[in-house]
C-alpha positions in Angstrom: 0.0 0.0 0.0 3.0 2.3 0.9 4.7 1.6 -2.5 1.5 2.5 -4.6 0.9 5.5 -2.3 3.9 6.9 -3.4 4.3 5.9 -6.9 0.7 7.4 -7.4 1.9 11.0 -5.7 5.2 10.7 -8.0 3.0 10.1 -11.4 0.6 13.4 -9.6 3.6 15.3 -8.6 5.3 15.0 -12.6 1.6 15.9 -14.0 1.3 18.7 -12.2 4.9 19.8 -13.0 4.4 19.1 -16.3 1.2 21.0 -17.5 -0.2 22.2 -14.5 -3.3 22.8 -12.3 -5.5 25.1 -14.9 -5.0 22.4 -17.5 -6.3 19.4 -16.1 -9.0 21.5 -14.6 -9.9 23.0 -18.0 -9.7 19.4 -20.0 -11.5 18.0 -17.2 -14.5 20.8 -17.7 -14.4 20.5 -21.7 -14.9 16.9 -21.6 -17.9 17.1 -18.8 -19.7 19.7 -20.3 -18.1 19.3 -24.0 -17.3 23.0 -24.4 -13.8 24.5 -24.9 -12.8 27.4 -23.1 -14.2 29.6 -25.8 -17.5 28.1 -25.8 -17.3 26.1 -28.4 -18.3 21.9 -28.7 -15.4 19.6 -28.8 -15.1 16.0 -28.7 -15.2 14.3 -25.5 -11.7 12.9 -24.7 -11.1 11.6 -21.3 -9.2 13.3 -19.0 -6.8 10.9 -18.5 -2.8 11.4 -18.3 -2.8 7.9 -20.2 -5.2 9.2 -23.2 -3.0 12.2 -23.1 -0.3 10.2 -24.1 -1.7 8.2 -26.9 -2.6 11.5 -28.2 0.7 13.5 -28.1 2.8 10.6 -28.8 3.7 8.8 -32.2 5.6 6.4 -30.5 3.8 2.9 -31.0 5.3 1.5 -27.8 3.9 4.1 -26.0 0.3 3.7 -27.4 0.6 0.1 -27.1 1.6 0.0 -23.4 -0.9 2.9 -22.4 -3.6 0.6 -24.2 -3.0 -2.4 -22.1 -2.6 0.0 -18.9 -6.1 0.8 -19.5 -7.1 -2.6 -20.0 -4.9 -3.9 -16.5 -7.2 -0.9 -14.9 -10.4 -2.8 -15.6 -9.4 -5.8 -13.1 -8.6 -3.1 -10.4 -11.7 -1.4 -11.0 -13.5 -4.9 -10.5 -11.4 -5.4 -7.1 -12.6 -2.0 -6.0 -16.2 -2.1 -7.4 -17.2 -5.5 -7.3 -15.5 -7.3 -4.8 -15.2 -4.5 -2.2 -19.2 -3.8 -2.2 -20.1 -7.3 -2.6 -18.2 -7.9 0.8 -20.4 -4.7 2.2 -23.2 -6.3 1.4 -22.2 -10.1 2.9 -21.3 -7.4 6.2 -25.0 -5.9 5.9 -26.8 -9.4 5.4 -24.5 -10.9 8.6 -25.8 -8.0 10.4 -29.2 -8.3 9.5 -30.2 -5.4 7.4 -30.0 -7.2 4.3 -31.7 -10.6 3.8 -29.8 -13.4 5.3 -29.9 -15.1 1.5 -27.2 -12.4 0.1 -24.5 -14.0 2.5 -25.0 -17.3 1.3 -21.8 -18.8 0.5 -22.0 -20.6 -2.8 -20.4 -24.1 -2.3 -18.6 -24.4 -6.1 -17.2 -20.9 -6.2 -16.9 -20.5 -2.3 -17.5 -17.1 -2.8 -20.9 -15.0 -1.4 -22.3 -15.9 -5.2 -25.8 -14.5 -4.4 -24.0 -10.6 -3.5 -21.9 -11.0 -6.8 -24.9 -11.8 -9.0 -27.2 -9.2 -7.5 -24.8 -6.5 -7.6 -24.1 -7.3 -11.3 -27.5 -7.1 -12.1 -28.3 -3.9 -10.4 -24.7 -2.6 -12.1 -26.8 -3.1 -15.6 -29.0 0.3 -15.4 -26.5 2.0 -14.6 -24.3 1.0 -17.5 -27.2 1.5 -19.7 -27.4 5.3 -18.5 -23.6 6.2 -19.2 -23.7 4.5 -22.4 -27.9 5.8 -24.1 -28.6 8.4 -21.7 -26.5 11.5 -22.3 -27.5 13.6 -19.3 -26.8 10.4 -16.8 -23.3 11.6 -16.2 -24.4 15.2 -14.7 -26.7 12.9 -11.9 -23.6 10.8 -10.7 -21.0 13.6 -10.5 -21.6 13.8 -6.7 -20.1 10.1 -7.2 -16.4 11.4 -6.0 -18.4 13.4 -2.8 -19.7 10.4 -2.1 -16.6 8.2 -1.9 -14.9 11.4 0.2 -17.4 11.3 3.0 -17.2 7.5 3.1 -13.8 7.9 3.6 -13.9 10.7 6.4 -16.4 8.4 8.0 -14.1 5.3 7.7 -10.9 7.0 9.1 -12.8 8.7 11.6 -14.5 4.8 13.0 -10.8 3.8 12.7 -9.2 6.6 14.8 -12.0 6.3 17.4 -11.9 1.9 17.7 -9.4 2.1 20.5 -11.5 4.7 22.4 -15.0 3.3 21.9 -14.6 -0.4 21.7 -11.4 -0.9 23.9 -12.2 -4.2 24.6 -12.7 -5.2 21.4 -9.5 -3.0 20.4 -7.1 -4.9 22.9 -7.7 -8.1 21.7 -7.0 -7.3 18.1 -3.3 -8.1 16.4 -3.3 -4.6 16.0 -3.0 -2.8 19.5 0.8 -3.7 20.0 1.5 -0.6 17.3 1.9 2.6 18.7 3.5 5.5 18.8 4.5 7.2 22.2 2.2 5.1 23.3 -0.8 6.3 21.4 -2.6 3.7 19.0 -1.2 3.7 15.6 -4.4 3.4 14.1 -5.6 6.7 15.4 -3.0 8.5 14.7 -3.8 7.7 10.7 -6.7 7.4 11.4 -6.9 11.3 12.4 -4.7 12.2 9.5 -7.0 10.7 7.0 -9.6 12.0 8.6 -8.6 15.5 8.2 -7.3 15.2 5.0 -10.3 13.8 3.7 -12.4 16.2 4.8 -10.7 19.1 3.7 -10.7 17.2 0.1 -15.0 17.4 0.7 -15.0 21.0 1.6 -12.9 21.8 -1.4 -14.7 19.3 -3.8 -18.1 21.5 -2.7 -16.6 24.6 -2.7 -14.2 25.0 -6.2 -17.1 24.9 -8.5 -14.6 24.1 -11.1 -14.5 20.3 -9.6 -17.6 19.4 -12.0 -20.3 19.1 -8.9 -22.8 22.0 -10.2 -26.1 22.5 -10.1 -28.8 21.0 -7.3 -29.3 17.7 -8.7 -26.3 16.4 -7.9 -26.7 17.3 -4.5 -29.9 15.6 -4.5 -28.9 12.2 -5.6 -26.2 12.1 -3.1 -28.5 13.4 -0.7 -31.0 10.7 -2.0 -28.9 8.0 -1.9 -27.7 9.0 1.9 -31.2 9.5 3.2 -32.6 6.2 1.4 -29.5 3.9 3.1 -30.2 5.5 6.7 -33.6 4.7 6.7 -33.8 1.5 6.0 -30.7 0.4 8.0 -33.4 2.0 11.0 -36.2 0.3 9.7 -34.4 -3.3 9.5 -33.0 -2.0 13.3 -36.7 -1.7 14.2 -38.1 -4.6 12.3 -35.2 -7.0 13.8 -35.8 -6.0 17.1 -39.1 -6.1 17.2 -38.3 -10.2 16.9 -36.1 -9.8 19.6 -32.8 -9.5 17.7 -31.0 -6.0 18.6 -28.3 -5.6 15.4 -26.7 -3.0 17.9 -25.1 -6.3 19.1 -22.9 -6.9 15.4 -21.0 -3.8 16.3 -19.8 -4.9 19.3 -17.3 -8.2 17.7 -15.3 -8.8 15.2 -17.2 -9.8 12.2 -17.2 -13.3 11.3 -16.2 -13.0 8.0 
């Protein structure tokens, strides 16, 4: 994790050295609202240092290796997108507030089959939208808020473990690193925190970031408002049979 951390803040740090803040932020605004700086339409190119590459470049080894780079990126983007949430959702059914069928283990692939299948289907509209619906991009930009506040949530849970579930805390591999004695995992913890939010507070307020306009807002808002109530609805419903899912957050989960 270290060695990618910085190898992705060297390729940032040469970017930004090479063309600069205005130009990504200008390429970046052309090709989400498909005007040039004068006004005029252009064709949508992604703003990707990769593409920008392929572009400028005659060099066929160049074009060929950015090519497969972007086809490598598809498997990470599955290990983020589809393995990561379909483990969120196995986390939700063990905790009861999904059905206890999305956990179900599949015996062949001895992986939660059920999660993988239902999140490939409900991936399918969405596809659809980016690819026949050209106004579909403008509703997801608060996509990258959305990742930033899970993250400030995330490092904050982590920073606050050792002070809010110390039992729980002790017993894990994890509390024998410190520093000065404080748990290691809040002191990241904290600076992810703060550096995340900071990234949210900027993200809302440079306008030039691409989240414009209320409706973007309101999907994120949407989305947000929908999850918390029914996590308190499945709270209610589950406890109303006796089963308080207070109790998941108290162990490590099982899986």
């Amino acid at each position: 994790m270290i060695s990618v951390g910085v190898v992705l803040a060297l390729i940032a740090y040469t970017e930004e050295r090479a063309v600069g803040t205005e130009f990504f932020n200008a390429v970046s605004h052309s090709y989400y609202y498909g005007v040039s700086a004068s006004g005029e339409g252009i064709g949508s190119i992604l703003p990707f240092p990769g593409m920008f590459a392929i572009v400028i470049s005659a060099n066929p080894i160049i074009v060929v290796l950015c090519a497969v780079s972007f086809l490598l990126a598809s498997l990470q983007i599955t290990c983020n997108c589809y393995i990561g949430m379909t483990r969120v959702m196995v986390g939700m059914s063990l905790d009861r507030t999904l059905p206890s069928f999305v956990s179900k283990i599949s015996p062949r692939f001895r992986s939660p089959a059920v999660a993988h299948w239902l999140y490939w289907a409900f991936s399918i509209p969405v596809i659809l939208g980016y690819n026949y619906w050209g106004q579909w991009y403008q509703l997801t930009l608060g996509v990258t808020f959305a990742c930033g506040y899970v993250f400030i949530f995330s490092t904050l849970a982590a920073a606050l473990l050792p002070f809010r579930a110390k039992p729980l805390y002790d017993a894990s591999p994890g509390a024998k690193y410190t520093i000065g004695g404080f748990p290691l995992v809040s002191v990241f913890g904290f600076i992810g925190f703060a550096f995340g939010i900071t990234a949210v507070i900027l993200f809302l307020w440079r306008l030039e970031y691409g989240l414009r306009g209320t409706v973007p807002y309101l999907v994120v808002g949407g989305v947000f408002l929908v999850c918390v109530v029914w996590y308190w609805i499945n709270r209610a419903y589950n406890k109303s049979k006796g089963i308080d899912v207070n109790y998941a957050f108290l162990e490590v989960p099982p899986e």
